[in-house]
C-alpha positions as CSV (number, residue, x, y, z in Angstrom):
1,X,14.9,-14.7,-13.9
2,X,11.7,-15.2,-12.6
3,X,10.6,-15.4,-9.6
4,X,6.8,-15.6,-7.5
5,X,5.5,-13.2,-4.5
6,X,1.4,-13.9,-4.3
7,X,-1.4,-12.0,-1.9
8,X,-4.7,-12.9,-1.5
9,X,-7.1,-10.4,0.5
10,X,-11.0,-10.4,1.2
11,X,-11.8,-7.1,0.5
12,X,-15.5,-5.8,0.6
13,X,-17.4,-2.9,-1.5
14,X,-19.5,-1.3,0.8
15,X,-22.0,-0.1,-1.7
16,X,-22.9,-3.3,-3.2
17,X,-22.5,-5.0,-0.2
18,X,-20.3,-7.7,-1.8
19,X,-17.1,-9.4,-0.4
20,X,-14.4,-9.7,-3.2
21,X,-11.3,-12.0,-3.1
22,X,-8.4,-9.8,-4.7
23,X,-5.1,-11.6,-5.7
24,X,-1.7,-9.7,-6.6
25,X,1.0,-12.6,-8.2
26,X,4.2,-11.0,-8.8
27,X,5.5,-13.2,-11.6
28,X,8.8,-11.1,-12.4
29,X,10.3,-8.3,-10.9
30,X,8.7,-5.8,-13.5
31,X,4.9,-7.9,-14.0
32,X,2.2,-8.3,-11.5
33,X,-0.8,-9.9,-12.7
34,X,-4.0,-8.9,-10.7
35,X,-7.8,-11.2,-10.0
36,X,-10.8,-10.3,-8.3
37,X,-13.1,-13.1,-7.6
38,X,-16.6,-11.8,-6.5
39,X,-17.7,-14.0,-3.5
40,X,-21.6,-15.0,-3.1
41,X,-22.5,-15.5,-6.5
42,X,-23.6,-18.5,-8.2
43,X,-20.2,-19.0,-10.3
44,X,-16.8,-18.3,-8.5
45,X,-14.9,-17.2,-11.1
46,X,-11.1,-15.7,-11.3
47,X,-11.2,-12.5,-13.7
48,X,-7.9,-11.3,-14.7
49,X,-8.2,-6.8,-14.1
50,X,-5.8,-4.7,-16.4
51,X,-3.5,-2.7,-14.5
52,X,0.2,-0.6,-14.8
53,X,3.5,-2.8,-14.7
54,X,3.8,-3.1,-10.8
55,X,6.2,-4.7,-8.4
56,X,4.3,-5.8,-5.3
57,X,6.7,-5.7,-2.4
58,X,6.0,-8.6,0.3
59,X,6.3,-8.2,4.1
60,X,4.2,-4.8,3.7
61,X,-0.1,-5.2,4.5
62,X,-2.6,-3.4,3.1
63,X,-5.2,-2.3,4.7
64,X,-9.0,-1.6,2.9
65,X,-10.9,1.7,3.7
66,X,-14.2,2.7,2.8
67,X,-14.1,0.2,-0.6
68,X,-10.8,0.8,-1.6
69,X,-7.8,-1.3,-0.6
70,X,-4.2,0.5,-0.4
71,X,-0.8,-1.3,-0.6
72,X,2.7,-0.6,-1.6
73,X,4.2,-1.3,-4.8
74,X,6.7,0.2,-6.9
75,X,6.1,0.9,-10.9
76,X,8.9,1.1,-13.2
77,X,8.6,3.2,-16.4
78,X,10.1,2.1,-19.9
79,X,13.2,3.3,-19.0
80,X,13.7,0.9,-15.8
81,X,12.8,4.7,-13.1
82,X,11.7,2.8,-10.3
83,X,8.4,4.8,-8.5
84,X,7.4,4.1,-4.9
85,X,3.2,4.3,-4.9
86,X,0.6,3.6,-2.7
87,X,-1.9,1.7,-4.9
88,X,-5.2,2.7,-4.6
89,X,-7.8,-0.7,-5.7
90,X,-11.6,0.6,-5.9
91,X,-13.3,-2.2,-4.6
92,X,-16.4,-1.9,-6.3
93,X,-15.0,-0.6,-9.9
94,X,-12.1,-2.4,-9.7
95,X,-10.1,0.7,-11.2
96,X,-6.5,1.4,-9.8
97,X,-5.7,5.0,-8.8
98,X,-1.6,5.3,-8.2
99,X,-0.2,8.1,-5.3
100,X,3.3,8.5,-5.2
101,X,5.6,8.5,-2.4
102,X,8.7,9.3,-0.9
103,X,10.0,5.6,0.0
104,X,7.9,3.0,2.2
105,X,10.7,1.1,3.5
106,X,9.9,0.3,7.3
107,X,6.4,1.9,6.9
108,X,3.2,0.8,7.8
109,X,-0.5,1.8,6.5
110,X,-3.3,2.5,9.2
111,X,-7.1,3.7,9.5
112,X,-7.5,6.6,11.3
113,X,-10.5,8.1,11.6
114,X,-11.6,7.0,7.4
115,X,-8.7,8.2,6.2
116,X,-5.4,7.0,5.3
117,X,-2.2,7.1,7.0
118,X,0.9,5.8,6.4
119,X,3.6,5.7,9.6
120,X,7.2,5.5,9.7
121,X,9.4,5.4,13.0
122,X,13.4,5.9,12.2
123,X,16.2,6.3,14.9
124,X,19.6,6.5,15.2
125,X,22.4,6.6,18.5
126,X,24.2,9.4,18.1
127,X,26.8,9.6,20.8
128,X,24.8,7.3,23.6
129,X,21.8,9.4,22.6
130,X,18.7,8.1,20.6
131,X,17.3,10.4,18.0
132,X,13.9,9.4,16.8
133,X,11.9,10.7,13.9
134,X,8.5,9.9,13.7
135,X,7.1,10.8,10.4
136,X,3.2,10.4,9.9
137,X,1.6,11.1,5.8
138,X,-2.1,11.3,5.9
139,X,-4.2,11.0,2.6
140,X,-6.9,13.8,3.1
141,X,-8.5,13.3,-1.1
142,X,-8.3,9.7,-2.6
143,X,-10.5,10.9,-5.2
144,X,-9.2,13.7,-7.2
145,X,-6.7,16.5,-6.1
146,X,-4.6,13.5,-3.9
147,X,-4.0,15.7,-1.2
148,X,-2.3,15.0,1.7
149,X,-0.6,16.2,4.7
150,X,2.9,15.6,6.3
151,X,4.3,15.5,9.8
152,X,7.6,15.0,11.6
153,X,8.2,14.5,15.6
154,X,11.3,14.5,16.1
155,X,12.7,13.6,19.8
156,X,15.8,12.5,21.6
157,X,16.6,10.0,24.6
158,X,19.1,9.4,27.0
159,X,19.6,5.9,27.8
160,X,22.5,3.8,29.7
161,X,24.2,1.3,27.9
162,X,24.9,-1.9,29.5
C-alpha cells in the first residue's frame, strides 16, 4: 500500500549564509525520501540526502533553530519497533542527528530562548473538575550528550456545566 505525505521548508544555514529548500516525501509508511536544494546558486538542483527509514507524521511543524531544523517522525527498526524521535537536520552539513522521545501526539515544537522545546497540554473532567497537565521537554545539548530537561504543571479547575 502506498501512500504520499510531502513537506517542503526554506530552511537557512547561518554560517554560510545560504537559504536551502528541504523536502521530506513520505512514499510508504516505512520510507521517506529526503532533498535539499540550495537556493542562490547558478544551478537549482534536487539532491537526494541518505538518511534512516523514517515515517514523517503530517499535521506536526517543524521549526529551524540556529541551522538545524527539528520535526517529528517515527523510525521503525528491522523488526517493525516503532521509535518516536525528534529529527535533528543540520542545515549546513546536511547530517541527521535522531533524539528519542516519549510520544509527540498533541505536541508542538517552539524556540525559546535558542533552545528547543517541545510542549504538550493534556486534560481530562474528572467529576465536573478539569485536570490539566502541562508537560514542557527542553533540549539543553543538540550536539553531543542530548541532554535535556523535563517539567510537569499540573493544575485543576472548577467549572459549571451548562
Amino acid at each position: 500500500m502506498s501512500y504520499g505525505v510531502s513537506r517542503s521548508v526554506v530552511v537557512f544555514d547561518p554560517i554560510d549564509k545560504h537559504h536551502k529548500v528541504f523536502r521530506m516525501n513520505s512514499v510508504c509508511y516505512n520510507e521517506t525520501v529526503h532533498y535539499i536544494m540550495t537556493l542562490g546558486t547558478e544551478k537549482l538542483t534536487w539532491r537526494k540526502i541518505q538518511c534512516r527509514p523514517l515515517s514523517y507524521r503530517d499535521g506536526h511543524e517543524g521549526i529551524c533553530i540556529n541551522g538545524v531544523y527539528y520535526y517529528f517522525a517515527v523510525r521503525t527498526d528491522k523488526e517493525y519497533y516503532e521509535t518516536h524521535v525528534i529529527v535533528c537536520f543540520d542545515v549546513r552539513s546536511e547530517i541527521f542527528k535522531f533524539i528519542e522521545v516519549e510520544s509527540f501526539y498533541n505536541s508542538q515544537l517552539m524556540n525559546y530562548k535558542g533552545k528547543l522545546v517541545a510542549i504538550n497540554l493534556t486534560y481530562n473532567d474528572s467529576g465536573g473538575r478539569l485536570h490539566f497537565e502541562l508537560h514542557t521537554w527542553v533540549l539543553e545539548d543538540v550536539d553531543e550528550k542530548h541532554e535535556s530537561s523535563k517539567c510537569v504543571n499540573s493544575n485543576r479547575v472548577a467549572y459549571v456545566g451548562s
